[in-house]
C-alpha positions in Angstrom: 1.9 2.8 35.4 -1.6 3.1 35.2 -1.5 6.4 37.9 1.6 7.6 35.9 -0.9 8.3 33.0 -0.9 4.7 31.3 -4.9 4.5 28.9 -3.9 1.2 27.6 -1.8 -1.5 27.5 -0.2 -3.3 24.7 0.3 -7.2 24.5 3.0 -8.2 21.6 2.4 -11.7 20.9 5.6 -11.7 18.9 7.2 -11.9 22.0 4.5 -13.4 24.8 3.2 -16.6 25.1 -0.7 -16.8 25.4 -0.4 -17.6 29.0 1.2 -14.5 29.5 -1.1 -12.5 27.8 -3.5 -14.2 29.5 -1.6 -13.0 33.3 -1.6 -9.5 31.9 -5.4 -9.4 31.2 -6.4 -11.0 34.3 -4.5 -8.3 36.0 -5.8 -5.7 33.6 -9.5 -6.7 34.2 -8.7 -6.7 38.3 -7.6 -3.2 38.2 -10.0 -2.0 35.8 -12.6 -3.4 38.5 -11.0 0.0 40.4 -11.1 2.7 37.7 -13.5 5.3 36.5 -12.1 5.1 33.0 -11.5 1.3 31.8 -8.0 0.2 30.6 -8.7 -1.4 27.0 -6.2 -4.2 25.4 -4.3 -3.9 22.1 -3.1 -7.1 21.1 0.0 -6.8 18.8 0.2 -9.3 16.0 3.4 -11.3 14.9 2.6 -11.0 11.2 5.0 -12.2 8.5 7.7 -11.5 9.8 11.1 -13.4 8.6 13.8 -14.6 11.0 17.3 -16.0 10.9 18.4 -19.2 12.0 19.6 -20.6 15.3 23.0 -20.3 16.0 25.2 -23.0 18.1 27.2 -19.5 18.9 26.7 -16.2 17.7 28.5 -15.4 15.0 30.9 -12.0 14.3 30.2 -10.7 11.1 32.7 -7.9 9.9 32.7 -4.7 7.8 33.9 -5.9 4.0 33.3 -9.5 4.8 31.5 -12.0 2.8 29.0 -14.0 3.9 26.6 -16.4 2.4 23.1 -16.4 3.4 20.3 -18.8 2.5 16.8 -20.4 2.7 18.3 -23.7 1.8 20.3 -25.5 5.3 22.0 -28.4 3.8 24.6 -26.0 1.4 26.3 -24.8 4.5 28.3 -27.4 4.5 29.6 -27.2 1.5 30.7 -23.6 2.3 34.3 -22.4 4.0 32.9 -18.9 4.5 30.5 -17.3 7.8 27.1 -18.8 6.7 23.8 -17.1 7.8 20.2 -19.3 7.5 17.1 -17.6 7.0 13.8 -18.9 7.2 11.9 -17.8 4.1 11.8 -20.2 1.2 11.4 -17.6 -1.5 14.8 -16.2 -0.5 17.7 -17.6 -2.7 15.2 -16.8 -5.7 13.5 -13.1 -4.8 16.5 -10.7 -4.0 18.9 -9.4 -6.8 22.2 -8.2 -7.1 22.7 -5.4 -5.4 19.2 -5.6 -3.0 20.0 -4.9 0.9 19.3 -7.5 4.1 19.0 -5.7 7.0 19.6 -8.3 10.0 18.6 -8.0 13.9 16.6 -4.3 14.0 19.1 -3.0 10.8 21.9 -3.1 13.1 23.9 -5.6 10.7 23.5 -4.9 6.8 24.4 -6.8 4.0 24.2 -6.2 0.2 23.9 -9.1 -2.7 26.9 -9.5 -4.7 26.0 -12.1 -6.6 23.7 -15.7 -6.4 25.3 -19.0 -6.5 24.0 -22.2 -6.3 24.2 -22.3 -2.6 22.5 -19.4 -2.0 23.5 -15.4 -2.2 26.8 -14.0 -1.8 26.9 -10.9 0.3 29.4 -8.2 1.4 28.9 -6.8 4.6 28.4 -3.3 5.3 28.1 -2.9 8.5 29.4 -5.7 11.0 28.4 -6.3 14.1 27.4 -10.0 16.5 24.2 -12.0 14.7 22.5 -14.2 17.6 20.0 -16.5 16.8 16.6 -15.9 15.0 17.1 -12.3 14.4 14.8 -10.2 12.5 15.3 -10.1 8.6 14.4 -6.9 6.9 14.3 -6.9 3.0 14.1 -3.0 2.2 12.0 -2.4 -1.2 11.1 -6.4 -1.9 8.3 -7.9 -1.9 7.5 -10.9 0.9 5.4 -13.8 -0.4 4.3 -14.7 3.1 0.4 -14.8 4.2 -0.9 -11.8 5.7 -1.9 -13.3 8.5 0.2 -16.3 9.8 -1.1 -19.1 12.1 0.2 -17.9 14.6 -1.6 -14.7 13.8 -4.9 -16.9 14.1 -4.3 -18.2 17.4 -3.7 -14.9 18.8 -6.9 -13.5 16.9 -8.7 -16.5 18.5 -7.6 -15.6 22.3 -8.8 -12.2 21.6 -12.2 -12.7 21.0 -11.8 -15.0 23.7 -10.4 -12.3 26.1 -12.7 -9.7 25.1 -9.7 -7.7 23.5 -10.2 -4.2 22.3 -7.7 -3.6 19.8 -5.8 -5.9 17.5 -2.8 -4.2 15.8 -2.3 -6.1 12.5 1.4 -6.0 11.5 3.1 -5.7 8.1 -0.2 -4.3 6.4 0.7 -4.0 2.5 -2.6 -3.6 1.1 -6.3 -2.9 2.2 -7.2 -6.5 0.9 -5.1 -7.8 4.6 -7.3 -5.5 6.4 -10.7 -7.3 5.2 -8.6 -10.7 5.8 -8.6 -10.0 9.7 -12.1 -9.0 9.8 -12.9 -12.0 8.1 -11.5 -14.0 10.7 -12.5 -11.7 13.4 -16.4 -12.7 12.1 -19.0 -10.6 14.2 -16.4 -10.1 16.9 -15.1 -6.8 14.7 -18.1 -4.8 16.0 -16.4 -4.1 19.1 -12.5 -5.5 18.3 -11.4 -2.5 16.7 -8.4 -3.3 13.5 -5.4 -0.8 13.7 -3.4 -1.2 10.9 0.4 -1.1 11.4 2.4 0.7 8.9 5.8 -0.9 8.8 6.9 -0.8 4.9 6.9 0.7 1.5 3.6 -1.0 0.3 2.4 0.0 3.6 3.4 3.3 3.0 2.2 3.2 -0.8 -1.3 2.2 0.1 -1.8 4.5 3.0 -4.9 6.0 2.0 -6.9 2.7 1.1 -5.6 0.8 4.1 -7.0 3.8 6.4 -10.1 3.2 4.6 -10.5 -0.2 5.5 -9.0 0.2 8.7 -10.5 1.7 12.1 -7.1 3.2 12.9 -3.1 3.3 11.5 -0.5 2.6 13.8 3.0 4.6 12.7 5.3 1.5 13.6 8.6 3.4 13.2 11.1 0.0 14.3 10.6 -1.2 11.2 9.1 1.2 8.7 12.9 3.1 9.5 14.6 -0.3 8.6 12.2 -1.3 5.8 12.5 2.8 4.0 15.1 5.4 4.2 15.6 6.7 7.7 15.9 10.6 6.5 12.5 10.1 5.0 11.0 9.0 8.2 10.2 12.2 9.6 8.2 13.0 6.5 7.0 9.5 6.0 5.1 10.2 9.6 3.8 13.5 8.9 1.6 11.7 5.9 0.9 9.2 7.5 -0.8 11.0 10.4 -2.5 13.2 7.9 -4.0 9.9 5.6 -5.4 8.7 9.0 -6.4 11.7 10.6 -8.1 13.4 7.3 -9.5 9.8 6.7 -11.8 10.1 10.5 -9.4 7.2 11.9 -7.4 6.8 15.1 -3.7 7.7 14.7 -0.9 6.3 16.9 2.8 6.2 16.8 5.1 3.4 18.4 9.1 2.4 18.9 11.7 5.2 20.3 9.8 7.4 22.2 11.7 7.5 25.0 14.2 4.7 24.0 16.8 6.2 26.3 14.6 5.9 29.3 15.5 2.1 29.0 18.1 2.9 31.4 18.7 6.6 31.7 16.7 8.4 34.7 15.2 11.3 32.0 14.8 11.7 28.2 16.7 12.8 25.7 15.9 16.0 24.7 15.4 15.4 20.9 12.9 12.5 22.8 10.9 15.0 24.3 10.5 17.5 21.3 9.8 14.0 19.1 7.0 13.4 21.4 6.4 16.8 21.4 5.9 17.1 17.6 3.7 13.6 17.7 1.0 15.8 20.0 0.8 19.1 17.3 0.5 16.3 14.3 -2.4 15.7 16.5 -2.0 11.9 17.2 -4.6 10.3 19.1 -1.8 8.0 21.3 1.4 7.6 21.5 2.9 3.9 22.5 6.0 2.8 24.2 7.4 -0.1 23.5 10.7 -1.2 25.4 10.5 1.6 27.8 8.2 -0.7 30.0 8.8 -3.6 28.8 12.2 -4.3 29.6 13.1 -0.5 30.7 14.4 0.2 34.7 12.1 2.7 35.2 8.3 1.7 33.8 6.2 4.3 35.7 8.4 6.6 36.0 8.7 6.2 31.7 4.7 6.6 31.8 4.6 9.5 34.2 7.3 11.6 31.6 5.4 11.0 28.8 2.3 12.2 30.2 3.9 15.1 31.2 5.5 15.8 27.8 2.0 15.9 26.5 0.4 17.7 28.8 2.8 20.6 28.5 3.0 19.8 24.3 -1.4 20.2 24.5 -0.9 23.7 25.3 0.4 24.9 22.2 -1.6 25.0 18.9 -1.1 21.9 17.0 -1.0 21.3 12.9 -4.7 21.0 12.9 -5.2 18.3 10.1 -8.5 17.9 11.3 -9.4 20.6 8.7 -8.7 18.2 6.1 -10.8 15.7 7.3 -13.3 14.5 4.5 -16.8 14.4 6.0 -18.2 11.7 4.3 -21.9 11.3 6.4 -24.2 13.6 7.8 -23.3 12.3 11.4 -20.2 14.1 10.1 -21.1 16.9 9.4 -23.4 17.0 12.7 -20.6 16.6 14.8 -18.5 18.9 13.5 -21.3 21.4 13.9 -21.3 20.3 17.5 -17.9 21.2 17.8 -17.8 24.5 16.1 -20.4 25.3 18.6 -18.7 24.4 21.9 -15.6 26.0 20.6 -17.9 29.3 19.7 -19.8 29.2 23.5 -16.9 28.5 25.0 -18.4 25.2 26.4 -16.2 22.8 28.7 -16.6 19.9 27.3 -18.9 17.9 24.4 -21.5 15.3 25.9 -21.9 11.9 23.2 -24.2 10.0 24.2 -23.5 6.7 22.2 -24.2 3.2 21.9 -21.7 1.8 19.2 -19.0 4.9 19.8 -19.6 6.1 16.7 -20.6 9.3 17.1 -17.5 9.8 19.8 -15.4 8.9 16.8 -16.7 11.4 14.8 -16.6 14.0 17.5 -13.0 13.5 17.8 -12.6 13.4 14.0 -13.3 17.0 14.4 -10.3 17.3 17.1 -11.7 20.0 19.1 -9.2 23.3 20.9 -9.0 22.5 24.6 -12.7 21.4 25.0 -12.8 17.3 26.5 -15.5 14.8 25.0 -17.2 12.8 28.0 -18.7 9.8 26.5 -21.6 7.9 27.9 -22.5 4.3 26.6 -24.2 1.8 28.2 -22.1 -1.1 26.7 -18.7 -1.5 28.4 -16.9 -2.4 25.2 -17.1 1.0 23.9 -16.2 3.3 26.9 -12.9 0.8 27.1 -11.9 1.0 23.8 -13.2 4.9 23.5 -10.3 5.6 26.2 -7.9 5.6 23.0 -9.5 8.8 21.5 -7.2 11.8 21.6 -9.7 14.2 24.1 -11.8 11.3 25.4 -13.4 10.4 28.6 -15.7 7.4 28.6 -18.4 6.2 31.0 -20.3 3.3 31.4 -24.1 4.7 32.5 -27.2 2.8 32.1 -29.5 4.2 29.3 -33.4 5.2 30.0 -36.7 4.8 27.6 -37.1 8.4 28.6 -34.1 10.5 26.9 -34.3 13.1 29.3 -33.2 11.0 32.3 -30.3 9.6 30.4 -29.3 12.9 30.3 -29.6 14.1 33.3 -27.7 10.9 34.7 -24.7 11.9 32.7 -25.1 15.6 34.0 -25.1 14.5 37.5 -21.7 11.8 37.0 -20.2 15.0 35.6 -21.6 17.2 38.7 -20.2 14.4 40.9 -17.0 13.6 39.6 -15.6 17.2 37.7 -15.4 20.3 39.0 -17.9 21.7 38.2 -19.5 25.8 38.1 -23.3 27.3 38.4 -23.5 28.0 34.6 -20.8 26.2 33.0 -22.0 24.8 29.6 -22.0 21.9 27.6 -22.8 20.7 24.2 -24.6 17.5 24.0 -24.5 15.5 20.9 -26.3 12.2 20.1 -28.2 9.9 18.0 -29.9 7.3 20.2 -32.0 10.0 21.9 -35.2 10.0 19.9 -36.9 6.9 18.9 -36.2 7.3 15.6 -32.4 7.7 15.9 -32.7 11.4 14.6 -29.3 13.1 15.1 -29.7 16.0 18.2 -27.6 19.6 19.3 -28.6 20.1 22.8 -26.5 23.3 25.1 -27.3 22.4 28.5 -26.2 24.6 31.4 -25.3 23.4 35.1 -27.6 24.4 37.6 
């Protein structure tokens, strides 16, 4: 996968068990011990998610049906119609007449007809077979479940064990859950970067201040399209890639990308112009899901995406980068930076950075066809720098003398691109003078 095009890989601890996730970063670390450009981690979060019961066998709900479903075990006994458990205990008392349950991925709905004493009566809308501990969606009402669940905190713990780059905090409602997981991140969220996932309506509602607080939004389509209307979806993503993006955050979208690649050979062709579409919004990754997880065909998934992109770079995008707000003066430097390479038809944008902040601010400015190479001398940041749309990190040591650091990342350049007497680039830092004074060098290639 990782020579089809794969930048990063994605652990979901809703579904792996820590010595799983442990197997995949060992192997992770052993390949990156190979690569010019590190593979970072994002580890996935479970979040509060709600569940159905277990099942002794799974049980066939049909259209028109009713069906009673409940937080409360003991009153299916006391019930001669199909009874369905769920696991929240705020259940039987939150939802109203006429709210929805969307069971297993929305593939089974339900509506409230009324609430008994056993729990609420349902009608089913669309039928279907309910195995055990399926997913429980609840479209428009409010969960009363903790941001961040113990499970949650024992997969935050392995990743400041594991040296992860990226956690991707599910179910974010508010920017409040964002400061929670820093909070329990403690000093490890200088280099464990917090991508929020968008995945319902408060989610959606507090866009702007969760991008704030966040370091990057993750478009989570499975269940945003369960937990809103699906026609809005397409919209839905369009703002939400324009909050993030005109906020200076990382953008990424996940679920059905190439869904049909699961088992079929090639894409769909509404696939490919989806992903095509995700590249002119101006995303900065885009993350399958199924496709190599439990798909027949994992590189050759990987190796089609790529190659969607590539083709999908070549074509003018929506350029929301003009609405970013610039909020510093690094900002504003950077975008200067840009505006320059663009204008001297530079091929590429040198940062020279410790933290990776001023490569984030570089890409903020989402320059036309010209790559940022990224030098830092902390192997943190080149990893999780691999996730910015345009960016190509190195690991370099740093000198007293500023010259000579620059010079060393001229010559990995000289050694590794191809590379022409006179071709120019635009070097942008602010860890080159003592006095961390913001600098515009043009350098040209001997």
């Amino acid at each position: 996968m990782q020579l089809a095009g794969m930048d990063a890989v994605r652990i979901n601890m809703s579904h792996a068990t820590h010595d799983e996730a442990a197997e995949t970063v060992h192997w992770v670390d052993k390949l990156n011990q190979e690569l010019r450009h590190h593979i970072p981690i994002l580890l996935d979060t479970n979040g509060p998610e709600i569940r159905t019961g277990p099942l002794a066998k799974p049980l066939s709900l049909q259209p028109e049906e009713s069906v009673l479903v409940s937080s409360d075990k003991q009153k299916s006994a006391n019930s001669d119609i199909p009874f369905v458990y769920v696991g929240y205990k705020k259940f039987n008392t939150t939802l109203r007449t006429g709210d929805r349950i969307r069971l297993d991925n929305g593939l089974i709905n339900l509506s409230v007809v009324k609430k008994t004493n056993e729990g609420l009566l349902c009608n089913v809308e669309d039928g279907g077979i309910l195995g055990s501990r399926k997913h429980v969606n609840l479209p428009g009402v409010y969960v009363d479940l903790p941001t961040i669940s113990a499970r949650d905190k024992e997969a935050i713990k392995f990743a400041k064990a594991h040296n992860i780059s990226f956690i991707a905090q599910s179910f974010v409602r508010a920017a409040l859950d964002i400061q929670v997981m820093r909070d329990l991140l403690g000093e490890s969220h200088q280099w464990v970067k917090v991508v929020a996932k968008i995945e319902n309506q408060d989610g959606v509602r507090e866009a702007e201040a969760i991008a704030m607080a966040a370091d990057g939004i993750m478009v989570a389509r499975g269940d945003l399209g369960i937990e809103t209307d699906i026609s809005a979806l397409p919209r839905l993503q369009r703002n939400l890639v324009r909050t993030s993006l005109g906020n200076g955050r990382r953008c990424m979208i996940a679920t059905h990308l190439l869904e049909s690649m699961i088992e079929n050979p090639i894409p769909t062709r509404a696939e490919a112009i989806d992903v095509g579409n995700a590249v002119y919004e101006g995303v900065d990754a885009l993350v399958l899901s199924s496709e190599t997880s439990i798909g027949q065909r994992p590189a050759e998934t990987v190796d089609q995406l790529r190659q969607i992109i590539v083709e999908s770079e070549q074509t003018p995008g929506l350029n929301f980068a003009q609405s970013l707000v610039s909020r510093s003066v690094k900002q504003s430097i950077a975008r200067s930076a840009v505006e320059l390479a663009e204008r001297i038809e530079a091929i590429g944008v040198i940062v020279i950075t410790r933290t990776g902040l001023m490569a984030d601010l570089v890409t903020n400015c989402a320059p036309i066809q010209v790559p940022i190479f990224a030098f830092s001398n902390l192997p943190t940041t080149t990893k999780r720098l691999m996730v910015n749309r345009g960016v190509y990190a190195r690991t370099t040591l740093f000198d007293t003398d500023p010259e000579k650091t620059i010079q060393t990342a001229l010559q990995v350049l000289a050694d590794e691109e191809n590379l022409n007497h006179r071709d120019k680039f635009v070097i942008v830092s602010d860890v080159l003078t003592e006095a961390a004074v913001e600098s515009i060098q043009i350098r040209e290639v001997n």
